[in-house]
N, C-alpha and C positions, 0 to 999 in steps of 0.2 A: 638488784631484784631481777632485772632484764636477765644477770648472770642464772639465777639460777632455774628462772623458767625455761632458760636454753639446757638446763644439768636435766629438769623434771623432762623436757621433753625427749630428750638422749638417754634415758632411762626405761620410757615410755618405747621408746626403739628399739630398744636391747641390747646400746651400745656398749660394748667395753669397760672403754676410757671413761663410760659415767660411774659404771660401776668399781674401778679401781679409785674414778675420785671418793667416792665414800669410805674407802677402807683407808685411805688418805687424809682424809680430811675427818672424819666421822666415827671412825673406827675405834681409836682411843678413848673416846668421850663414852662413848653407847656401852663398851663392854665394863665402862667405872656407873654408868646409872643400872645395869645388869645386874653389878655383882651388889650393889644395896639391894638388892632382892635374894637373891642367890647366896650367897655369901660366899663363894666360891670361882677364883677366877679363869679355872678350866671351863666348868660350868659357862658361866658370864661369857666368855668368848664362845661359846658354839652357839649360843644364844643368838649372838648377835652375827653369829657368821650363818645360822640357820634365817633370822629375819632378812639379809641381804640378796641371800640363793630366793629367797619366797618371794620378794621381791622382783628376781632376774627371771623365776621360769615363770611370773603372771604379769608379766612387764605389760602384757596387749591389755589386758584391763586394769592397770592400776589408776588410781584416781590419786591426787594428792591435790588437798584443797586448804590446807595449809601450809607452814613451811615444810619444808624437808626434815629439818634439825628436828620441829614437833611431831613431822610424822614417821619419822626415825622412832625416834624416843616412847612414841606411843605402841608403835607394833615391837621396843622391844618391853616394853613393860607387861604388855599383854600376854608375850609369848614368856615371859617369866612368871608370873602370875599362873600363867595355864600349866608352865613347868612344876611349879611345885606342889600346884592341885594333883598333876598326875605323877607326879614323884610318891606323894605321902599313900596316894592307891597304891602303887607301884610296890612301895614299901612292905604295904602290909600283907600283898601277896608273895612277894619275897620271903616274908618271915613267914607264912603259912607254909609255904613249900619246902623252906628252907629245914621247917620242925620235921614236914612229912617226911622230907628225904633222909632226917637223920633217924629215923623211926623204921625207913622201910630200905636197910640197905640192900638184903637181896630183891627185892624189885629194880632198884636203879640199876645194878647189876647185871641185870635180865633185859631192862631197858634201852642200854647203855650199847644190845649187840640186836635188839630185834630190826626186822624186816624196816619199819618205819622212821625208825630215829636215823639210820643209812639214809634212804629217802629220805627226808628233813635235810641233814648233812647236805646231799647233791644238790638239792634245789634252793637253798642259802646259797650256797656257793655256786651257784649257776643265776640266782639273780647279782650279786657282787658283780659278775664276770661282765650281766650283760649289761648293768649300771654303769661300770668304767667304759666298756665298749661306745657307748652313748655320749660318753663326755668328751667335749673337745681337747683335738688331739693333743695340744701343747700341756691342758690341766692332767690328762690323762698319763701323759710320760712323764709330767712331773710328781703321781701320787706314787708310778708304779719304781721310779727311781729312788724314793725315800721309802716306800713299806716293802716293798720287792727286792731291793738290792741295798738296802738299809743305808744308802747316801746320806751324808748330811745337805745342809742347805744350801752350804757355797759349794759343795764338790757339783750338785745338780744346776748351779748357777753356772761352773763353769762347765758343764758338760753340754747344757743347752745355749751357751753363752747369752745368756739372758740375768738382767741382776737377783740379786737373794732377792728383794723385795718382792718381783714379779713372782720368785718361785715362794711364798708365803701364798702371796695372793691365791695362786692356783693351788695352792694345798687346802686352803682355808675353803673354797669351792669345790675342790673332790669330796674333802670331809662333810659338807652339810649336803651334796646331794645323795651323797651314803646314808648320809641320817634319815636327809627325805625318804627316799625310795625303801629303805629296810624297815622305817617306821612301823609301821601297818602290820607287817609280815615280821615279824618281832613280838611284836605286842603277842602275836598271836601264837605265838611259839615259846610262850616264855618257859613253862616244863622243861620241855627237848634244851632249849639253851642254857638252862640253867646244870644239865646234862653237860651239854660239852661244854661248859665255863669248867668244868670237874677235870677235862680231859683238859683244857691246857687248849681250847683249840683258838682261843682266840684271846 
């Protein structure tokens, strides 16, 4: 028990090593109680790779007043639960847009080169830039060596001589502070993106 009040409060820190021990010890379990929600084990893992980052950037207020293992398991149920309430929204604007766009193809057309969807374009891609810019250095060279120079996992393990493992870890944290940060500015964009999903741009 002593062990893991020392893990809660090394967490509570912003340490690291607490955070790799979760993805060590914890990792495998959270993203199998995930996917009985989700049913999906892409899904299930960003789930829980998004619960662990929420964890890491509100580490100065977290409260844990139960175990770990329960209060693992409870934020990611919740964050599955909330997934697929805004999934089934998600959906059904999807399919609304998706009728619109195939009803209005000279608009998207027109769309596709106006003054505003360029703007959009720059400022996605200018928050991306300065979201990596912000992440620590080692997580940062290791997202920009797998999506930027399309490495696999052991060529970026031996190039930063550091194990595959570690370079998981730091992928699995570039990708949910992406998720973080684009969240919001996403949701809000979904038109335009659904635009360039057309172009291939992503």
């Amino acid at each position: 028990m002593d062990k893991e009040q020392d893990l809660i409060k090394d967490l509570i820190a912003g340490k690291e090593d607490a955070y790799k021990y979760i993805y060590d010890h914890h990792y495998q379990a959270l993203c199998t109680y995930a996917y009985q929600y989700v049913k999906d084990i892409y899904i299930a893992e960003m789930i829980v790779g998004d619960v662990i980052f929420s964890i890491w950037s509100k580490h100065d207020n977290l409260i844990i007043n139960s175990s770990l293992r329960g209060y693992l398991m409870s934020a990611v149920r919740n964050t599955s639960i909330n997934y697929l309430i805004r999934e089934k929204k998600m959906e059904a604007i999807k399919s609304e847009l998706q009728a619109s766009m195939e009803k209005n193809t000279d608009v998207l057309i027109y769309l596709e080169n106006t003054p505003l969807t360029k703007l959009i374009e720059r400022e996605l891609d200018l928050k991306i830039k300065d979201t990596l810019a912000n992440m620590p250095d080692l997580t940062r060279r290791v997202f920009e060596l797998s999506r930027f120079s399309d490495m696999k996992y052991h060529e970026i393990a031996e190039t930063l001589d550091v194990s595959v493992d570690t370079v998981k870890y730091h992928m699995k944290v570039a990708l949910s502070r992406l998720r973080n940060d684009l969240k919001d500015y996403i949701n809000v964009l979904i038109p335009f993106l659904l635009i360039l999903l057309k172009k291939d741009l992503f």
